[in-house]
C-alpha positions in Angstrom: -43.4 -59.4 15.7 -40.3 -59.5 14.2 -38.2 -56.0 13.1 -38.5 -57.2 9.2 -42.3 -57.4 9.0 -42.8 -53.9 11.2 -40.2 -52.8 8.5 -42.4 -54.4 5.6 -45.5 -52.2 7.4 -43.7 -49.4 7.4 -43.3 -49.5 3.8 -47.0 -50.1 3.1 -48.0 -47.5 4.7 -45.6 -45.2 3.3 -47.3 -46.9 -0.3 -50.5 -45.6 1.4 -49.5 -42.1 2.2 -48.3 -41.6 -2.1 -51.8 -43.3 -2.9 -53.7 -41.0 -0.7 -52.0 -37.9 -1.8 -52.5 -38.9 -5.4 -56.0 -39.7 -4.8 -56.1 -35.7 -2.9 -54.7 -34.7 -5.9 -57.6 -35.2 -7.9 -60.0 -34.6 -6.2 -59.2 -31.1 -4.8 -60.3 -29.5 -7.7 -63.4 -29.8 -10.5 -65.1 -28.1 -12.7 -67.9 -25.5 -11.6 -71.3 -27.4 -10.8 -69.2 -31.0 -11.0 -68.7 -33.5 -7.5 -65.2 -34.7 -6.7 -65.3 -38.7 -7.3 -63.9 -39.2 -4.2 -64.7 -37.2 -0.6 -61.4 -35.2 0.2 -62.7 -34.9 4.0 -62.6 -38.7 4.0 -59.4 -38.9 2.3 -57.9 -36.6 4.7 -59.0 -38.5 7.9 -57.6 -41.6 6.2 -54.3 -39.8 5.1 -53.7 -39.0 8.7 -54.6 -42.1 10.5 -52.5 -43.7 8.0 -49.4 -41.0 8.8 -49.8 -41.4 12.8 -49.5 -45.4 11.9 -46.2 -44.5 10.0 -45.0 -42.6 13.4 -46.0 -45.5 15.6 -43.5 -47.9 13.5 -41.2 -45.9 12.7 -40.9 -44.9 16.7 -40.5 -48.6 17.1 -38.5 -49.6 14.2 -35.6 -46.7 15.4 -36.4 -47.8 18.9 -35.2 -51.3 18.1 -32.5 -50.4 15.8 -30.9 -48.4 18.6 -31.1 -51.2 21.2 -30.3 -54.1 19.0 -26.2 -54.6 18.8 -25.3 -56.0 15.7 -21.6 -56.4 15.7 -18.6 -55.7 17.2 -20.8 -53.9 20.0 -22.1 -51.4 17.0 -25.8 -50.5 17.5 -27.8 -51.7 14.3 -28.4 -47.7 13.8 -25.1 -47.2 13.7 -24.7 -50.2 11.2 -27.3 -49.0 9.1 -25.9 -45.2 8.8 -22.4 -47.0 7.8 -24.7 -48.9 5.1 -26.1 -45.4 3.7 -22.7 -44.0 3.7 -21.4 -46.6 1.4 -24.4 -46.3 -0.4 -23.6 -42.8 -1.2 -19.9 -42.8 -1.6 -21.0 -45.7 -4.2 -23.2 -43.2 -5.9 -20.8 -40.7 -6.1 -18.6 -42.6 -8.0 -20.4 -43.8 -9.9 -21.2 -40.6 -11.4 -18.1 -39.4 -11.5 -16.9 -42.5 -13.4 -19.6 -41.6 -15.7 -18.8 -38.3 -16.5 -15.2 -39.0 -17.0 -16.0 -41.9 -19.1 -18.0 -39.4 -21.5 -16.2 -39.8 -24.7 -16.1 -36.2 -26.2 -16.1 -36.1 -30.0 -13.9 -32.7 -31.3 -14.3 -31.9 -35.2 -11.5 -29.7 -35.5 -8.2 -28.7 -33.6 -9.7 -25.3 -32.3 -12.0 -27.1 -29.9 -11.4 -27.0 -26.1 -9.6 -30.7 -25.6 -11.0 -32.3 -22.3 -8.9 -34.6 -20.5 -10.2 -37.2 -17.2 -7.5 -36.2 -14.3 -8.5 -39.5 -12.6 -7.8 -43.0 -12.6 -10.4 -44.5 -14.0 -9.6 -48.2 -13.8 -8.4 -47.1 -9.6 -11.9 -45.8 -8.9 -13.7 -48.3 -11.0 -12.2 -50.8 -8.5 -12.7 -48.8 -5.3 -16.6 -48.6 -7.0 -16.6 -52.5 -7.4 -15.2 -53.4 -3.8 -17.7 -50.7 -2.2 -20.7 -52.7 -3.6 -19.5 -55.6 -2.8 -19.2 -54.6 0.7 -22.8 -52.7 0.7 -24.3 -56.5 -0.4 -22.5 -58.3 1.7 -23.6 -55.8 4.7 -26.7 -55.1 3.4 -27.8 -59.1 3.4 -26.5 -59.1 6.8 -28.7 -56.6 8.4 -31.7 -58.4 6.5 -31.1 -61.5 7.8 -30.9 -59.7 11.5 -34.0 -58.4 10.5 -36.0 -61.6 10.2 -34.2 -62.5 14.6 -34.6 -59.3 15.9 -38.3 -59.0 18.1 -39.8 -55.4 17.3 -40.0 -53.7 20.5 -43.3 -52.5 20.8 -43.3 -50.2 23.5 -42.5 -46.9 21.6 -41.3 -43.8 23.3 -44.3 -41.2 23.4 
């Protein structure tokens, strides 16, 4: 099996684990003298068979990840916490570009004047070349993904 389909299970049953909860959610209470549509016993043996599945890949998706080198002699963990990191620095731009690209509107001279203390156009850039760099790196690792065997024997 390769790492993107364990990675693709993973997901489902994550997708599994919302559904289920959902499904506990209504269930766990009803009206005096009325039957839950669904049996919450049974929906709690599924929700943790379906939660020690998520363990078992996960195990073996970071197991792999940590033993696969990518580049440069750079685990693909390591690779893929540098991904999240752009990821957030990108985010945190992002909002700040927003905020200091909120236009405030004053309706007289006595109102507190706001001025943006960065360069815009500078971190609009840094923003742009960040992305670019989280794509570029991010179709990388995906297309390691789809080479990489999943190795199966999980640490207990």
């Amino acid at each position: 099996m390769k790492l993107a389909e364990a990675l693709v299970l993973r997901a489902d049953c994550q997708r599994r684990i919302a559904q289920l909860k959902q499904r506990l959610d209504r269930v766990v209470k009803v009206q005096e003298g009325e039957q839950p549509v669904e049996n919450p016993t049974e929906l709690f043996v599924e929700l943790d068979r379906t939660m020690e599945e998520l363990a078992s890949w996960i195990k073996k998706i970071n197991k792999t990840n940590s033993h696969t080198v990518f580049a440069d002699g750079k685990s693909l963990a390591d690779v893929l916490v540098e991904r999240d990191s752009m990821m957030q620095k990108r985010k945190i731009l992002d909002e700040l570009l927003e905020t200091a690209s909120i236009r405030q509107e004053r309706y007289s001279r006595s109102e507190v004047k706001f001025l943006t203390v960065i360069e815009v156009p500078t971190l609009q850039k840094q923003m742009d070349e960040l992305a670019k760099n989280y794509r570029e790196l991010d179709f990388r690792i995906q297309e390691k993904n789809w080479t990489i065997d999943l190795i199966e024997d999980a640490p207990k």
